[in-house]
N, C-alpha and C positions, 0 to 999 in steps of 0.2 A: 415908869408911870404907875398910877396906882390908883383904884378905886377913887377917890377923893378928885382928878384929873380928868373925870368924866364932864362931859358938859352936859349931860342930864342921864337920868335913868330911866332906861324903855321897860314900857308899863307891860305889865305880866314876869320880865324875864328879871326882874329887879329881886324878887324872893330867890332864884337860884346868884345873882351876882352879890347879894348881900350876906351868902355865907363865908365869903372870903372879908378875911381882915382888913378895913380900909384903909389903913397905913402901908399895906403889905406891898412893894414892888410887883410889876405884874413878873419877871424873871424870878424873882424871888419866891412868887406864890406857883407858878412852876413846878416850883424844886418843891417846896413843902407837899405840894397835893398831888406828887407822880402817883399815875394809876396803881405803882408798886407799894404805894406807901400808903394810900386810898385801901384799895385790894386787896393787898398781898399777902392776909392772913389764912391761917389754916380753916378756920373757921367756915371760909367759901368754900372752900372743898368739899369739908366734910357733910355741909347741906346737901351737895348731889343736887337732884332736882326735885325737891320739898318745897312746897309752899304753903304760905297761909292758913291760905283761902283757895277752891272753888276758881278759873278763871286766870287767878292771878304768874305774871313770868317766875318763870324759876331764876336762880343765881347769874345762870349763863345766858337767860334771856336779857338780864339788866346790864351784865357786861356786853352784849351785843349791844344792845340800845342805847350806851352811853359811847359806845365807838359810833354807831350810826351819827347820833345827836352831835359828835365832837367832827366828823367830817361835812356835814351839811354847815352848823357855824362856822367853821374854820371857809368852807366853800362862799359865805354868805361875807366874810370879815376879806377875804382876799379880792371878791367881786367889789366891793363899796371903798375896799383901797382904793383900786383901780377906776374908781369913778364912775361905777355903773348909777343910772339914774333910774331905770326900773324899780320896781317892786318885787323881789325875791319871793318865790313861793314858798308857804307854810309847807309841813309834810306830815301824814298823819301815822304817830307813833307806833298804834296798833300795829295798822296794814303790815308798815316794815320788819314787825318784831313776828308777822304770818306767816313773813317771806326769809325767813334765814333758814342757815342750817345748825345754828345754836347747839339748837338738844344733841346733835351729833359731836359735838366737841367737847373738848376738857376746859377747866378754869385755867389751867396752865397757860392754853395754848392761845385763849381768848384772851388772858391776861397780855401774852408777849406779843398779840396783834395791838392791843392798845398803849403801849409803851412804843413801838413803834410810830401810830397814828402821832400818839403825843408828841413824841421827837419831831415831825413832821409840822405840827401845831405852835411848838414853839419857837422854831426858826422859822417861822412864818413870821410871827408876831417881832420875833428877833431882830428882823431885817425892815421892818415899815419905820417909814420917817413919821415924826408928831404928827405931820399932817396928816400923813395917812391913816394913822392910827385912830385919828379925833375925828374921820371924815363922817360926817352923816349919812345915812342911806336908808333904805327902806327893805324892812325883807316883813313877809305875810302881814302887812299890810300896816307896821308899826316903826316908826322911826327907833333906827339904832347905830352905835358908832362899831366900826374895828377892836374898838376898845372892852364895849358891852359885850363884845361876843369873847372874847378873850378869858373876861372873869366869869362870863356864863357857863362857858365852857368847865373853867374851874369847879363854881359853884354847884352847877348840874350831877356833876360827880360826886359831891360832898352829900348832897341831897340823898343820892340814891344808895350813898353810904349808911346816913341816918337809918331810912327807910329798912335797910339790911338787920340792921342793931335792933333795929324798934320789933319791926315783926318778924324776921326770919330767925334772928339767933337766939330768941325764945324757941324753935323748934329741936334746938340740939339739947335741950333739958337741962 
């Protein structure tokens, strides 16, 4: 299945689902955007914990944040499988990225927790039949499919790749 197989796109998380290639398989887009191929460069390293600006996460705060972000939707796409008819709670990105112990860790070690998550992520998706994958459901207060969460999750990652390039790897000169 693939971007395109969507029966609609939920408003707000469509900027992170529209980074990925619409034709691209979702097993497929998988493989292209693993967090080691996303990440894996030296370049995060060698950032340390440099930022910006004032306020803003360091390298290892955004690879926290993107594991957080990939287990709440993975948590919200496996609940709507499963038929739940509730409304999933939003969560707010901040608080979470207050509450790690990030700055204690290496990009190594953060990296090989999110290769794991992902493993986890994508035999999730791996094993949902069409229906369940196209199911509808509701999380913070916005209609979405198993499916939207799938490429968001993708997407999300890609995003905070950009973000890395635009502003951080102007800091290594």
């Amino acid at each position: 299945m693939n971007i395109q197989d969507l029966p609609f796109l939920p408003p707000y998380f469509d900027r992170y689902i529209t980074q990925i290639p619409e034709d691209l398989d979702l097993q497929d887009a998988f493989e292209r955007f693993a967090p080691e191929k996303i990440f894996g460069d030296a370049e995060l390293v060698r950032l340390g914990d440099r930022v910006y600006a004032p306020g803003k996460w360091t390298v290892k705060d955004i690879l926290q944040h993107c594991i957080d972000t990939e287990r709440i939707m993975t948590y919200r796409a496996l609940c709507i499988s499963r038929g739940e008819t509730v409304s999933l709670p939003g969560f707010d990105e901040n608080l979470y990225a207050e509450n790690t112990v990030a700055a204690g860790r290496t990009v190594e070690d953060l990296l090989e927790e999110y290769k794991t998550v992902r493993q986890a992520t994508r035999m999730l998706f791996q094993h949902m039949s069409e229906v369940m994958i196209l199911k509808a459901g509701t999380a913070n207060n916005a209609p979405i499919t198993p499916l939207a969460l799938a490429f968001l999750v993708l997407g999300h990652a890609v995003h905070h790749k950009a973000v890395l390039v635009e502003r951080y790897y102007p800091l290594l000169g």
